[in-house]
PyMOL Python script that loads the backbone (N, CA, C, O; Angstrom):
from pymol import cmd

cmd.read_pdbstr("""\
ATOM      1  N   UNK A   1    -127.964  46.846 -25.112  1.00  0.00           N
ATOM      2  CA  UNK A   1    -127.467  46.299 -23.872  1.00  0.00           C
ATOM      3  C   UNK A   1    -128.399  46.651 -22.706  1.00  0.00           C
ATOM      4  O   UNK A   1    -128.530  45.936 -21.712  1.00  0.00           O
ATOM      5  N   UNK A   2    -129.016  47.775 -22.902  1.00  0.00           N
ATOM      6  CA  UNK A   2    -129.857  48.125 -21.100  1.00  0.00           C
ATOM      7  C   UNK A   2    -130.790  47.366 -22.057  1.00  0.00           C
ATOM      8  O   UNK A   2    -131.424  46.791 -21.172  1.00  0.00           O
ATOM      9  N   UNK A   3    -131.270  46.995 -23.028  1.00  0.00           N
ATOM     10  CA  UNK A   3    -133.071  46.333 -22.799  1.00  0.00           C
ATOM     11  C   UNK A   3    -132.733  45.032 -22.233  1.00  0.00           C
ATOM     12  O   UNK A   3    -133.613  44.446 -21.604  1.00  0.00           O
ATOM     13  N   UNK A   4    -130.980  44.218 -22.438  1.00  0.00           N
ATOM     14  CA  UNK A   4    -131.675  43.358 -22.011  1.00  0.00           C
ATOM     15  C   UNK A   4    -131.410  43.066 -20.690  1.00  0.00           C
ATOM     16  O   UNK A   4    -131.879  42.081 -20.120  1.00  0.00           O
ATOM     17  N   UNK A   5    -130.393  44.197 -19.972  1.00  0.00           N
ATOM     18  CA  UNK A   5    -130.682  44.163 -18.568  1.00  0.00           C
ATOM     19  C   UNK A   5    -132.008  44.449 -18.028  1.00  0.00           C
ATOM     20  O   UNK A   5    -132.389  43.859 -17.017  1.00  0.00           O
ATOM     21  N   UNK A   6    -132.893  45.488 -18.747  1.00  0.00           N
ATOM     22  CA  UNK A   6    -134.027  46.139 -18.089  1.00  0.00           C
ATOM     23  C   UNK A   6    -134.637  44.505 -18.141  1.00  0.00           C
ATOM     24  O   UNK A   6    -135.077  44.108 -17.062  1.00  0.00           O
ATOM     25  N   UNK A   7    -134.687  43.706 -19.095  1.00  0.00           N
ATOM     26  CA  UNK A   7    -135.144  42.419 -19.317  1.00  0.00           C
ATOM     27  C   UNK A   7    -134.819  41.647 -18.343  1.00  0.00           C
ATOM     28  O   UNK A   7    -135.738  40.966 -17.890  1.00  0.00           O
ATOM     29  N   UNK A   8    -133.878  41.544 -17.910  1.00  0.00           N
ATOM     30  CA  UNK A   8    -133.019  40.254 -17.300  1.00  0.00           C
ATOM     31  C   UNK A   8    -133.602  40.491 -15.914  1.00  0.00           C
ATOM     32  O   UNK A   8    -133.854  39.561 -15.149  1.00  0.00           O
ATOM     33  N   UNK A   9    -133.922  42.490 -15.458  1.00  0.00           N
ATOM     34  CA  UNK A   9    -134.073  42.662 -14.048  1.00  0.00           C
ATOM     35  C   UNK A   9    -135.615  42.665 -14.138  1.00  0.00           C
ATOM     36  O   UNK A   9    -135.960  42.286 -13.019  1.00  0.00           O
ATOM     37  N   UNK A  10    -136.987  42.942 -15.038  1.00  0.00           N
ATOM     38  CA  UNK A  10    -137.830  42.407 -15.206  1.00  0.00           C
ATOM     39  C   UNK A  10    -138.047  40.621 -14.996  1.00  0.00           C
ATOM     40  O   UNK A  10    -139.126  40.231 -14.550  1.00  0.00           O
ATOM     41  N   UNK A  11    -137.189  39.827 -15.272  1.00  0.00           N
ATOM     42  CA  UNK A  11    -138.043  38.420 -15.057  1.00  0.00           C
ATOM     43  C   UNK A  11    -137.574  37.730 -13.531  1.00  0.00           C
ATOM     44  O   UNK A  11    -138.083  36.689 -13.118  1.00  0.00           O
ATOM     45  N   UNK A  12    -136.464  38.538 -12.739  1.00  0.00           N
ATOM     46  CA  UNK A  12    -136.425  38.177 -11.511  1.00  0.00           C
ATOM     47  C   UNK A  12    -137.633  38.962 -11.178  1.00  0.00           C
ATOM     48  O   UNK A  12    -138.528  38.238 -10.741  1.00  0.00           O
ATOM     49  N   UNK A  13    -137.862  39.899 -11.230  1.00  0.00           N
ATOM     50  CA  UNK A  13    -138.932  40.722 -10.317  1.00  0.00           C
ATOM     51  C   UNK A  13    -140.309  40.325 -10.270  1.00  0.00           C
ATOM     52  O   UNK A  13    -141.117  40.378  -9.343  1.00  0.00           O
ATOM     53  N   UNK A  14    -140.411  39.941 -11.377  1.00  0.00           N
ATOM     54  CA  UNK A  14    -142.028  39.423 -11.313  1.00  0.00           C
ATOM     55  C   UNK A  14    -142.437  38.084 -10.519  1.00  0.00           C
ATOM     56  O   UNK A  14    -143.504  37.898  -9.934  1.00  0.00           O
ATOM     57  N   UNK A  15    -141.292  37.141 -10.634  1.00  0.00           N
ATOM     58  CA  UNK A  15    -141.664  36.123  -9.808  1.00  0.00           C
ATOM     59  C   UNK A  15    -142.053  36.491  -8.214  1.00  0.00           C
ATOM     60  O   UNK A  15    -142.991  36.094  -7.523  1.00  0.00           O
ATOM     61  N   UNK A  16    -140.839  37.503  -7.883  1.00  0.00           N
ATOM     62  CA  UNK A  16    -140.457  37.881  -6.438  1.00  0.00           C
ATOM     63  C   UNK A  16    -142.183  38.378  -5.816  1.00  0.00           C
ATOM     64  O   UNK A  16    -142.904  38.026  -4.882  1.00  0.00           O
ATOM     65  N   UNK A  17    -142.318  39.873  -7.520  1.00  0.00           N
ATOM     66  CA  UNK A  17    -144.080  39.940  -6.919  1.00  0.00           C
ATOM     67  C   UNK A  17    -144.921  39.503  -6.767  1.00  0.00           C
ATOM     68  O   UNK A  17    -145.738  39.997  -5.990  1.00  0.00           O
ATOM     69  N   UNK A  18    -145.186  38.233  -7.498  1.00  0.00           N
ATOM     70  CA  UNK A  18    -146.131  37.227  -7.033  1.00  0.00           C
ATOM     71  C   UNK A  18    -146.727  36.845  -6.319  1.00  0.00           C
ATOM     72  O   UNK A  18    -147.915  37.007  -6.040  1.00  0.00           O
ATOM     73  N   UNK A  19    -145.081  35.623  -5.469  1.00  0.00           N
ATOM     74  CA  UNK A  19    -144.702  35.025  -3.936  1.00  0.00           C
ATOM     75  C   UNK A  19    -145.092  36.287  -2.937  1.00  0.00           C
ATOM     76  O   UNK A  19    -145.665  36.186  -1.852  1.00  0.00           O
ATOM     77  N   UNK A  20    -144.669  37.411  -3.533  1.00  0.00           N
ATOM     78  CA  UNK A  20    -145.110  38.191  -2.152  1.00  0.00           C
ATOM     79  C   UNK A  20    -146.771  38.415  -2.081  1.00  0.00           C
ATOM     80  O   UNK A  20    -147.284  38.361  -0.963  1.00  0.00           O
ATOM     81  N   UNK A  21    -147.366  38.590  -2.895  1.00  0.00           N
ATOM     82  CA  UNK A  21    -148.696  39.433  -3.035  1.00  0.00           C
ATOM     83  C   UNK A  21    -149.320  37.907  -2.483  1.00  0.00           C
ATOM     84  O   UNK A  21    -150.083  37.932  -1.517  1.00  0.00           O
ATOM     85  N   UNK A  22    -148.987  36.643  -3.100  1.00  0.00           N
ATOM     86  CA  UNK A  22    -149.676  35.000  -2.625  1.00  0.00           C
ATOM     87  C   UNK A  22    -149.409  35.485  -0.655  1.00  0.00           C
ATOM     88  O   UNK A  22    -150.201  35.582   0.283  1.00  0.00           O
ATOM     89  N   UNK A  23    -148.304  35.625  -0.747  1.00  0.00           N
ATOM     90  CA  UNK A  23    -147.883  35.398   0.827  1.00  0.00           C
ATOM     91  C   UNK A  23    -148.871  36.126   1.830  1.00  0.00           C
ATOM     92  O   UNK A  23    -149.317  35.800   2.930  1.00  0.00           O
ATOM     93  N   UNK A  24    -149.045  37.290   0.984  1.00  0.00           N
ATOM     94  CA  UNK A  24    -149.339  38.637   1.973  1.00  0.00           C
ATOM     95  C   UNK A  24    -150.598  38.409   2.643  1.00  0.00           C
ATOM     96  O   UNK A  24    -150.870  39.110   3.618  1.00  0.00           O
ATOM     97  N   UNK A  25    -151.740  37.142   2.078  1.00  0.00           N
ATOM     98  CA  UNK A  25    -153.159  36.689   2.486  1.00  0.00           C
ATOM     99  C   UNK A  25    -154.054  38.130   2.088  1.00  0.00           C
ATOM    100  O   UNK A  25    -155.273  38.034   2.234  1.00  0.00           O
ATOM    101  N   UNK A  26    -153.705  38.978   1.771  1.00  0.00           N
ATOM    102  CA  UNK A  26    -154.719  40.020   1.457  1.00  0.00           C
ATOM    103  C   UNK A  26    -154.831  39.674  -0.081  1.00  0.00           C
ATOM    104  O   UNK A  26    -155.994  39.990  -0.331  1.00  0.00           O
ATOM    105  N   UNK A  27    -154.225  39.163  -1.340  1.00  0.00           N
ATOM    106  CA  UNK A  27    -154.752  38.629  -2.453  1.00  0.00           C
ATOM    107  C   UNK A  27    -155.787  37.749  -2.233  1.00  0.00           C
ATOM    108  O   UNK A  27    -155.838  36.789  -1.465  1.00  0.00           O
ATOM    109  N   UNK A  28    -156.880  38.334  -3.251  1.00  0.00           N
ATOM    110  CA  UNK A  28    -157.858  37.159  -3.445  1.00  0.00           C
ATOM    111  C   UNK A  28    -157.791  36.716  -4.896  1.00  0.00           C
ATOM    112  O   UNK A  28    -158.506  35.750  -5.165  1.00  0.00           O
ATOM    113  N   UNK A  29    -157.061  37.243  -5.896  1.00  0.00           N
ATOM    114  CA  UNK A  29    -157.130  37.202  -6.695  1.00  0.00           C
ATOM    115  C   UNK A  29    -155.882  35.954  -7.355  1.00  0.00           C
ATOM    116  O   UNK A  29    -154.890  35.638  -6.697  1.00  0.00           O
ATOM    117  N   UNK A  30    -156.213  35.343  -8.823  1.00  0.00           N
ATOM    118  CA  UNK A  30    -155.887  33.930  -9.085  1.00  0.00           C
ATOM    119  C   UNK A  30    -154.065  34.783  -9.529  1.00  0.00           C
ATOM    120  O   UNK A  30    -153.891  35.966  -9.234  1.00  0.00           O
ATOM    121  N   UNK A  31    -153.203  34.154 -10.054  1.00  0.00           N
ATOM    122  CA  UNK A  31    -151.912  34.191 -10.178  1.00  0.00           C
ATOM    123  C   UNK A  31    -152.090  34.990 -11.350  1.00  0.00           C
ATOM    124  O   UNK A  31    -151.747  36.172 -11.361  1.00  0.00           O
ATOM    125  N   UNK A  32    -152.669  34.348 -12.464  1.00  0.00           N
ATOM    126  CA  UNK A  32    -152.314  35.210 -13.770  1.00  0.00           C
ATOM    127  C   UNK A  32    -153.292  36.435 -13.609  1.00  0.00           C
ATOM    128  O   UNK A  32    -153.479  36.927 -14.721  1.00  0.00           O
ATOM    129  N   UNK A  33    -154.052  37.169 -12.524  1.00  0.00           N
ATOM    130  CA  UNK A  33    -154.443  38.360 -12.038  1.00  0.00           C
ATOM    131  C   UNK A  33    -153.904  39.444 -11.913  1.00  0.00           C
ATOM    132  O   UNK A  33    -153.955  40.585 -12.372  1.00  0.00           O
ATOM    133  N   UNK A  34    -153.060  38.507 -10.771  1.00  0.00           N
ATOM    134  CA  UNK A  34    -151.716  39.261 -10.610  1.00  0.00           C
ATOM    135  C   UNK A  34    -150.805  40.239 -11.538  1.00  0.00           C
ATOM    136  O   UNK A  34    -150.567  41.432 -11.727  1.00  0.00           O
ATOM    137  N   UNK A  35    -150.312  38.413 -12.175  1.00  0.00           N
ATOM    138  CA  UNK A  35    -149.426  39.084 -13.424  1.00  0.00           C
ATOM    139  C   UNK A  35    -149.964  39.663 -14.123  1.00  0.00           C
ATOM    140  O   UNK A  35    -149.106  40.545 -14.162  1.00  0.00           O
ATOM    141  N   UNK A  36    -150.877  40.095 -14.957  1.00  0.00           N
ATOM    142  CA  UNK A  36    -151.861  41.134 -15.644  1.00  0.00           C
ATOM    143  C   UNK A  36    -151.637  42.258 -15.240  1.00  0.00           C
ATOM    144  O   UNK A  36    -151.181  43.260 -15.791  1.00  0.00           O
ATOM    145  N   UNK A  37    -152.007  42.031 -14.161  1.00  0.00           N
ATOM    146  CA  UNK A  37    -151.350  43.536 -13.280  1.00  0.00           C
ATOM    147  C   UNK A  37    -149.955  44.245 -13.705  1.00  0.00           C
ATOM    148  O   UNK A  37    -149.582  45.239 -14.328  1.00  0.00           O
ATOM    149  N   UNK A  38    -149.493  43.325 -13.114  1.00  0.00           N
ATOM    150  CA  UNK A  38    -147.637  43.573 -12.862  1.00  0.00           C
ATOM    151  C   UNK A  38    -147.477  44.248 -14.373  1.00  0.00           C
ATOM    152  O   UNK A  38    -146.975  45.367 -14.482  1.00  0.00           O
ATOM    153  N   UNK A  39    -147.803  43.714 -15.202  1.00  0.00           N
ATOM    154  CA  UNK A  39    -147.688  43.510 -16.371  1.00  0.00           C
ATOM    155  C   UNK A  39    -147.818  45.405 -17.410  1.00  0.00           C
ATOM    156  O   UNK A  39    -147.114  46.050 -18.187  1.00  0.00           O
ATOM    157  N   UNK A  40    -149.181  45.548 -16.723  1.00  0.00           N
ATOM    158  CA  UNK A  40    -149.562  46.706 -17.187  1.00  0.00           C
ATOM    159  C   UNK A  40    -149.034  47.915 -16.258  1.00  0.00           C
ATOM    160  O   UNK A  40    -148.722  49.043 -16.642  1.00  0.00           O
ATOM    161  N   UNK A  41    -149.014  47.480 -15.128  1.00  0.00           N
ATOM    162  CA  UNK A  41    -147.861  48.647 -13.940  1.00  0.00           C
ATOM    163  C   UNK A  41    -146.725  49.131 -14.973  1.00  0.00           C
ATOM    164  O   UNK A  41    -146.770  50.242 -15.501  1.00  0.00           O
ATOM    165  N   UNK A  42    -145.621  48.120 -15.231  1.00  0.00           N
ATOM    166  CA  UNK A  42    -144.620  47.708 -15.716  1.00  0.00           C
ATOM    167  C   UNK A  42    -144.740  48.763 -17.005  1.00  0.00           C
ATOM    168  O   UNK A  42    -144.062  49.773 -17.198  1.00  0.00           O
ATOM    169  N   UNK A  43    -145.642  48.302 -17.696  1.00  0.00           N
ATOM    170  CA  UNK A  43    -145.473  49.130 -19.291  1.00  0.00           C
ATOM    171  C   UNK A  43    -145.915  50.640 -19.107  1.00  0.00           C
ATOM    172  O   UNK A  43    -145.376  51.609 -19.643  1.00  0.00           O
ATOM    173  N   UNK A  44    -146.841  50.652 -18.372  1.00  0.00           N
ATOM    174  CA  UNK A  44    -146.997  52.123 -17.874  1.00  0.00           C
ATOM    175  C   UNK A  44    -145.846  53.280 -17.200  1.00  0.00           C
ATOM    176  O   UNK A  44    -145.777  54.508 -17.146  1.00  0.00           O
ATOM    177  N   UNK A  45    -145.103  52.247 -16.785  1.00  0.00           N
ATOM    178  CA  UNK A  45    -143.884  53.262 -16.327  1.00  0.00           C
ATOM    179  C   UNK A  45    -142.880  52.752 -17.078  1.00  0.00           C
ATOM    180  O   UNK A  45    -141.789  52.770 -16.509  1.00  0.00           O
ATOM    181  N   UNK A  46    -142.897  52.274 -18.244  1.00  0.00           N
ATOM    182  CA  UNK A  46    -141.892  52.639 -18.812  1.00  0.00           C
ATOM    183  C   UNK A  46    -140.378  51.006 -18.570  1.00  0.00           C
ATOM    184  O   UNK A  46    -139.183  50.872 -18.835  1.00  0.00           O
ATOM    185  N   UNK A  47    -141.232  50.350 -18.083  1.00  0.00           N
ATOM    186  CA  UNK A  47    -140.271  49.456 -17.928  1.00  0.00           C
ATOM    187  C   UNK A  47    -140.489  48.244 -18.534  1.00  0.00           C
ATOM    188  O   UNK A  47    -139.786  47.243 -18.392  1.00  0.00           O
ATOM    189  N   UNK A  48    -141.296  48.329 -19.089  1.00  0.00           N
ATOM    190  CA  UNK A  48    -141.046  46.760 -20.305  1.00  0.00           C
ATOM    191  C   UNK A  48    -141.845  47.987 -22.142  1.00  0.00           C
ATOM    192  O   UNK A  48    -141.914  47.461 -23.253  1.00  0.00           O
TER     193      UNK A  48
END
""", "prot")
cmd.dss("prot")
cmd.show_as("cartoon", "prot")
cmd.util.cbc("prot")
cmd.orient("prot")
């Protein structure tokens, strides 16, 4: 039951980080950059 909340609260969040990091004009970097990122943040602490 928590993986698939930890899941459920993982795939709102990543969109949210995205839109923000696009918004912020300090990204230069392409979308799936990003998520790469997010991605490896994420598993590093323990949350995917």
């Amino acid at each position: 039951m928590n993986d698939l909340i930890r899941k459920a609260q993982e795939i709102g969040t990543i969109p949210a980080r995205l839109i923000a990091a696009e918004q912020s004009g300090f990204i230069k970097r392409s979308r799936s950059e990003i998520l790469a990122d997010i991605m490896d943040e994420a598993q590093r602490s323990g949350e995917r």
